[in-house]
C-alpha positions as CSV (number, residue, x, y, z in Angstrom):
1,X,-8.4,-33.4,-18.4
2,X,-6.3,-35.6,-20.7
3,X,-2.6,-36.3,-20.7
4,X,-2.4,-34.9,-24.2
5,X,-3.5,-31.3,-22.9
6,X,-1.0,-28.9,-23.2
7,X,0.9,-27.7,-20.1
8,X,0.3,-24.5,-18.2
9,X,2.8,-21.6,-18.3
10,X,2.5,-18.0,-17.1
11,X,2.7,-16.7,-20.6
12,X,-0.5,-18.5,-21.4
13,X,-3.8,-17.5,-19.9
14,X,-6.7,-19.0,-22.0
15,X,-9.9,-18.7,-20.9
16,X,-10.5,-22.2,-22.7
17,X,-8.1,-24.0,-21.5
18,X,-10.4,-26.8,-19.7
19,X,-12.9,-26.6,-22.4
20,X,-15.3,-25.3,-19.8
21,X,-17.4,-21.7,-20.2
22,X,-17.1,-20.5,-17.0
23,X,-14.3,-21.9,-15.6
24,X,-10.3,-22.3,-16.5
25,X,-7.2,-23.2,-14.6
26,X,-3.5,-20.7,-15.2
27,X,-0.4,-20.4,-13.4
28,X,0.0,-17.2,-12.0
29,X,2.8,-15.3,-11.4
30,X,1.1,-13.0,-9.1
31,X,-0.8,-15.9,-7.1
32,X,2.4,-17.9,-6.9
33,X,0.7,-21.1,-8.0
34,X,-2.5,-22.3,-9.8
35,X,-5.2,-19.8,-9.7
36,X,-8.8,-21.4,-10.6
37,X,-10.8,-18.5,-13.0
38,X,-14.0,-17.7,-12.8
39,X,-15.0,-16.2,-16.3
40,X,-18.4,-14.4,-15.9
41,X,-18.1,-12.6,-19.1
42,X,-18.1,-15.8,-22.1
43,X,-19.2,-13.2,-24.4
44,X,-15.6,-10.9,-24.5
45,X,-17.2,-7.6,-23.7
46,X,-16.0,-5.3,-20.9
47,X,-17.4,-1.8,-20.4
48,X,-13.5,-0.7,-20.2
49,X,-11.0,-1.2,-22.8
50,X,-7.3,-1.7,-21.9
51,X,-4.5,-1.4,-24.5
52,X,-2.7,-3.6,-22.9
53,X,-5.5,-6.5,-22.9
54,X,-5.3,-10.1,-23.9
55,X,-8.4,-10.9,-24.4
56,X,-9.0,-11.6,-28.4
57,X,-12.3,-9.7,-29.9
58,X,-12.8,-7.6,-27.2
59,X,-16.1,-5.7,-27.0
60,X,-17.9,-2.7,-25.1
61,X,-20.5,-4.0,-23.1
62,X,-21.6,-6.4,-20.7
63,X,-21.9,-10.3,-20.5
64,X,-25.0,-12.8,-21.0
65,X,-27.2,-14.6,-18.3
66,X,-24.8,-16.7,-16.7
67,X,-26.1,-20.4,-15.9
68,X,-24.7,-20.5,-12.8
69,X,-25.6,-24.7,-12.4
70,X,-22.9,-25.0,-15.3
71,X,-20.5,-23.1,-13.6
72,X,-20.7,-25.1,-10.1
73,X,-20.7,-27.7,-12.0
74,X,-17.1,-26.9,-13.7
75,X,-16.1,-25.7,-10.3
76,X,-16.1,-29.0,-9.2
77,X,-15.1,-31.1,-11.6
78,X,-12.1,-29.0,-11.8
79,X,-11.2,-29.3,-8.3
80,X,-11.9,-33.3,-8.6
81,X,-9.1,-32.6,-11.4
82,X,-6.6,-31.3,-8.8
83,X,-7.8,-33.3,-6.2
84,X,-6.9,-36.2,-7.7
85,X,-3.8,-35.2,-8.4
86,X,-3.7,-35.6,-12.3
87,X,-4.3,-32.6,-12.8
88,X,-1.4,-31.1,-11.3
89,X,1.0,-33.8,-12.6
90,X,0.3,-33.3,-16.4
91,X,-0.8,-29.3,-16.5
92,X,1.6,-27.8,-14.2
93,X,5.4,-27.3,-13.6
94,X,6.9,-28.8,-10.1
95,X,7.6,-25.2,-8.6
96,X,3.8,-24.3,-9.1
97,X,1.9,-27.2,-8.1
98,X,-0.5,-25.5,-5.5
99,X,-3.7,-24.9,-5.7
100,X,-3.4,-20.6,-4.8
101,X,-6.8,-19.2,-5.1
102,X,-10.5,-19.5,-7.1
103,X,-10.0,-15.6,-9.3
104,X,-12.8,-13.8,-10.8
105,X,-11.1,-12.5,-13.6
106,X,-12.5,-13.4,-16.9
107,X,-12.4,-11.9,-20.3
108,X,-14.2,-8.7,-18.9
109,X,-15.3,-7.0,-15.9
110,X,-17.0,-9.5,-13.7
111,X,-19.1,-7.1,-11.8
112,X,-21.0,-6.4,-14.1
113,X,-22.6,-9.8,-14.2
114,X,-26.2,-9.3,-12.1
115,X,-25.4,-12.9,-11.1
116,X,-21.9,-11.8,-9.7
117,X,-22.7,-11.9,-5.7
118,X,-25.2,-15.5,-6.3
119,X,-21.5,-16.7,-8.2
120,X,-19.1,-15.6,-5.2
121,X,-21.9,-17.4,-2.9
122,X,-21.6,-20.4,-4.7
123,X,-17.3,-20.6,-4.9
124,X,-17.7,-20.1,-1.2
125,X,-19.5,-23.2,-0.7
126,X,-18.3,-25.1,-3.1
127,X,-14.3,-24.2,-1.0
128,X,-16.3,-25.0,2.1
129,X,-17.7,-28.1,0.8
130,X,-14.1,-29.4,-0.4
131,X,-12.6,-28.5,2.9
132,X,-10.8,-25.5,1.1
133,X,-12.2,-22.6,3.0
134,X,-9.4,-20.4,4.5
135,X,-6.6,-22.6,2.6
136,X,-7.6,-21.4,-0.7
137,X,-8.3,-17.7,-0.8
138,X,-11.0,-16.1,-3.3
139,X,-10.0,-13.2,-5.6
140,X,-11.7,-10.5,-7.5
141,X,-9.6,-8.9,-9.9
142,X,-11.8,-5.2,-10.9
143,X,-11.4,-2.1,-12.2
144,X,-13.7,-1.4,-9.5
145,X,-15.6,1.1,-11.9
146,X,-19.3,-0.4,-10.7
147,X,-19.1,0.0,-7.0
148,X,-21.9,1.9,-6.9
149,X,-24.1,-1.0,-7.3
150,X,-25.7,-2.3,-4.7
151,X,-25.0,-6.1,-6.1
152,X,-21.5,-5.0,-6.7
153,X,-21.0,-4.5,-2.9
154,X,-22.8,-7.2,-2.0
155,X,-20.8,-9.7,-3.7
156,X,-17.6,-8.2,-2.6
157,X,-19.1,-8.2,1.3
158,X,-18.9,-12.0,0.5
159,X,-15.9,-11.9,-0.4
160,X,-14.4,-10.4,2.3
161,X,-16.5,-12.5,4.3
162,X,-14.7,-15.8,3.3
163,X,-11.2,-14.2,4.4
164,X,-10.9,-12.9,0.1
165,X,-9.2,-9.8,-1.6
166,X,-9.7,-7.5,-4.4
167,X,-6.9,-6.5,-6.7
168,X,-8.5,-3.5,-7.7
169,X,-6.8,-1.8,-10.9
170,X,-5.4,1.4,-10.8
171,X,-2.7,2.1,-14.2
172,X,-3.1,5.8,-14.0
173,X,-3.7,9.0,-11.4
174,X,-5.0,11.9,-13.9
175,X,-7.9,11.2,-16.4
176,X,-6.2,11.6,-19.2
177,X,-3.8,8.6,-18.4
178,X,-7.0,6.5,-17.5
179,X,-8.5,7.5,-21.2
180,X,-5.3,6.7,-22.5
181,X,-4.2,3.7,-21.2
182,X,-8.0,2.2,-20.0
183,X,-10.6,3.6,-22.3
184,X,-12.0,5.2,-19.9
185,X,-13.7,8.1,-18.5
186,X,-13.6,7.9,-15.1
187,X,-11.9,10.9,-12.8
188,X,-9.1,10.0,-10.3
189,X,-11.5,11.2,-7.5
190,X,-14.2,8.4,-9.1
191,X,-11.9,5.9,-8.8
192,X,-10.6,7.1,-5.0
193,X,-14.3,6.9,-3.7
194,X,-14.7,3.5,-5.6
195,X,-11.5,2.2,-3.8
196,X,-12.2,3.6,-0.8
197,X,-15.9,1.8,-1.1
198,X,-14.0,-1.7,-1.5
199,X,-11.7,-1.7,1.1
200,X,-14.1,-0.7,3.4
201,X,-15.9,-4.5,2.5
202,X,-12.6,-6.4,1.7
203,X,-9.1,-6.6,1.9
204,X,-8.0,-4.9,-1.3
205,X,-4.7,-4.6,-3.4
206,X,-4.2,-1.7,-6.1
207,X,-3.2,-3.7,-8.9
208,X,-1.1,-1.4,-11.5
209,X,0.3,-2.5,-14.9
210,X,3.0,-0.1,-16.4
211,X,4.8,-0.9,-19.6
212,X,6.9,1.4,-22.6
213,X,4.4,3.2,-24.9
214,X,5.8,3.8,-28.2
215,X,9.1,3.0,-27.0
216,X,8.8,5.3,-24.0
217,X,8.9,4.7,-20.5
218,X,5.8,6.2,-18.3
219,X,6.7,9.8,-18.2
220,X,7.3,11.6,-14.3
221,X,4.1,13.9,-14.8
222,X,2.3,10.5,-15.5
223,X,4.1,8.4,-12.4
224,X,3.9,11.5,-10.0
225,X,0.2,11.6,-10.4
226,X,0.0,8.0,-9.8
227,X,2.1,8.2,-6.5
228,X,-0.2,10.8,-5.2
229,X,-3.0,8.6,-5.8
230,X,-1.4,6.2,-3.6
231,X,-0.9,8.5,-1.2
232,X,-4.3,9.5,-0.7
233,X,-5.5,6.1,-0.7
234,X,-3.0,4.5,1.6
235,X,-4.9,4.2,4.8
236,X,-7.0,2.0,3.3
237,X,-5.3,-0.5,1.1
238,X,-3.4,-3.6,1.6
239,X,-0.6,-2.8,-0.6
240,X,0.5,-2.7,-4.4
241,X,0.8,-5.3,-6.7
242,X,3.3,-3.8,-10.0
243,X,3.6,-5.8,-12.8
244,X,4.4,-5.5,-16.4
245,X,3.6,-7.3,-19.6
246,X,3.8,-11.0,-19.5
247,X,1.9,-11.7,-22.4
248,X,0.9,-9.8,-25.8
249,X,-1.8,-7.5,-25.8
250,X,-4.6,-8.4,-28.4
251,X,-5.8,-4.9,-28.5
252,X,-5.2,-2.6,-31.4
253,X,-2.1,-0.6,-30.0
254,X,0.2,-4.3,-29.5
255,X,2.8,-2.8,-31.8
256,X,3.2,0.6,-29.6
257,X,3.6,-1.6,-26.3
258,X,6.7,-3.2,-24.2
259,X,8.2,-4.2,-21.4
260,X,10.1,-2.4,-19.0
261,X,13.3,-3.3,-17.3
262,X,12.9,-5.0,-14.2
263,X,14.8,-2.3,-12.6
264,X,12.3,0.6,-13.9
265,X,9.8,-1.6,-12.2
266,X,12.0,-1.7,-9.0
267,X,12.5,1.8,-8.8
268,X,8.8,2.4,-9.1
269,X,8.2,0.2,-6.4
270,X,11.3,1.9,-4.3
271,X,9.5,4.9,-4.6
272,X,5.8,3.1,-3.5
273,X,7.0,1.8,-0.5
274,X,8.3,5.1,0.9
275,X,4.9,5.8,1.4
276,X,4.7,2.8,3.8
277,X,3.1,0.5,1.6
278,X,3.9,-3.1,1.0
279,X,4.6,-3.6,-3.0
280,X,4.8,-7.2,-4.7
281,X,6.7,-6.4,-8.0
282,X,6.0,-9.0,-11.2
283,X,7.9,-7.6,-14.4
């Protein structure tokens, strides 16, 4: 890092921010500090496609090989960054200068990288190594649609092994929201079994994004389906995280989507946590 790179803000997310393939530094909102991302798809492509993405030149499909020597290797040099305290004092704003977790996130769905459970093996030694274990808390941010895969699971185990979460997204309860606002197929019992598969390995968070559609807010067939997907899943999860648009989508349908008040976002949440479930709002 140099003192002419440009400083981090919650409105900007880019994957190259370090000039490194695999890994990039942000300040999160959600994380409450600066969150570490792991990228495991370099190449853009997701097998889902959310309107609401960021991610420029986004494409069906899956990502490369992965040379995972390059990416411990940018693991470490970027904590040497932070360590050394640089990093912190010419990237990130006072409020936010904690190191809050190592994400896999990316510019697709990490799971579907065969290499994803040898990656989460080496964050967790490279946190071990630097003393971070347990301080520093390891993410994977999904939509949870390949838990069927034996690697899948195995990865996650890991992470739940090293004391990590899943944020595991969840933006609709009927298909037809999931087609609509995903680009998916998946069925709301699919993605019930899948969640109930991860929180059975890991701590995991439902992770929901709602925003206006064409000037509309989320219609009360579309929330009520949503609630009662909640509902079902509740024994299992950790809690919600609600959050809105924080950054403009690169997909497509940009000009049909906003944000929505904070209090629409509030009221959402109000009606969450009469289930008895803990909800961190972002709007």
């Amino acid at each position: 890092m140099t003192s002419s790179a440009k400083p981090l803000t919650v409105e900007d997310h880019r994957r190259d921010s370090a000039g490194m393939t695999y890994v990039y530094p942000v300040v999160s909102r959600r994380a409450g500090g600066v969150s570490i991302g792991i990228n495991l798809n370099p190449n853009n492509a997701c097998n889902w496609r959310c309107i609401y993405c960021q991610v420029p030149d986004l494409v069906r499909g899956g990502p490369p090989p992965l040379d995972l020597r390059q990416l411990e290797d940018e693991l470490r040099r970027l904590l040497e960054d932070i360590r050394s305290g640089a990093f912190m004092a010419e990237r990130v704003p006072d409020a936010l200068r904690v190191l809050a977790d190592v994400a896999f996130s990316g510019n697709g769905e990490p799971t579907s990288a065969a290499e994803f459970p040898r990656a989460v093996a080496i964050v967790a030694k490279v946190l071990e190594e630097y003393g971070l274990a347990g301080q520093v808390k390891m993410r994977l941010i999904t939509n949870g649609s390949l838990l069927e895969r034996a690697a899948v699971r195995e990865g996650i185990a890991l992470i739940g092994q090293a004391g990590g979460e899943v944020w595991f997204k969840l933006d609709g309860g009927s298909q037809a929201a999931m087609q609509r606002i995903n680009g998916t197929r998946q069925t709301p019992v699919a993605a019930l079994r899948r969640l109930g598969l991860c929180a059975g390995l890991c701590e995991t968070w439902v992770q929901s994004c709602f925003f206006a559609l064409d000037g509309n807010s989320p219609g009360e067939r579309d929330v009520a389906d949503y609630l009662q997907m909640l509902e079902t899943a509740k024994a299992n999860i950790a809690g919600v995280h609600l959050y809105g648009l924080a950054r403009p989508s690169c997909q497509a349908e940009a000009s049909r989507l906003g944000r929505l008040p904070s209090e629409c976002l509030e009221s959402l949440a109000m009606r969450i946590r009469a289930y008895g479930l803990t909800v961190r709002v972002s709007p």
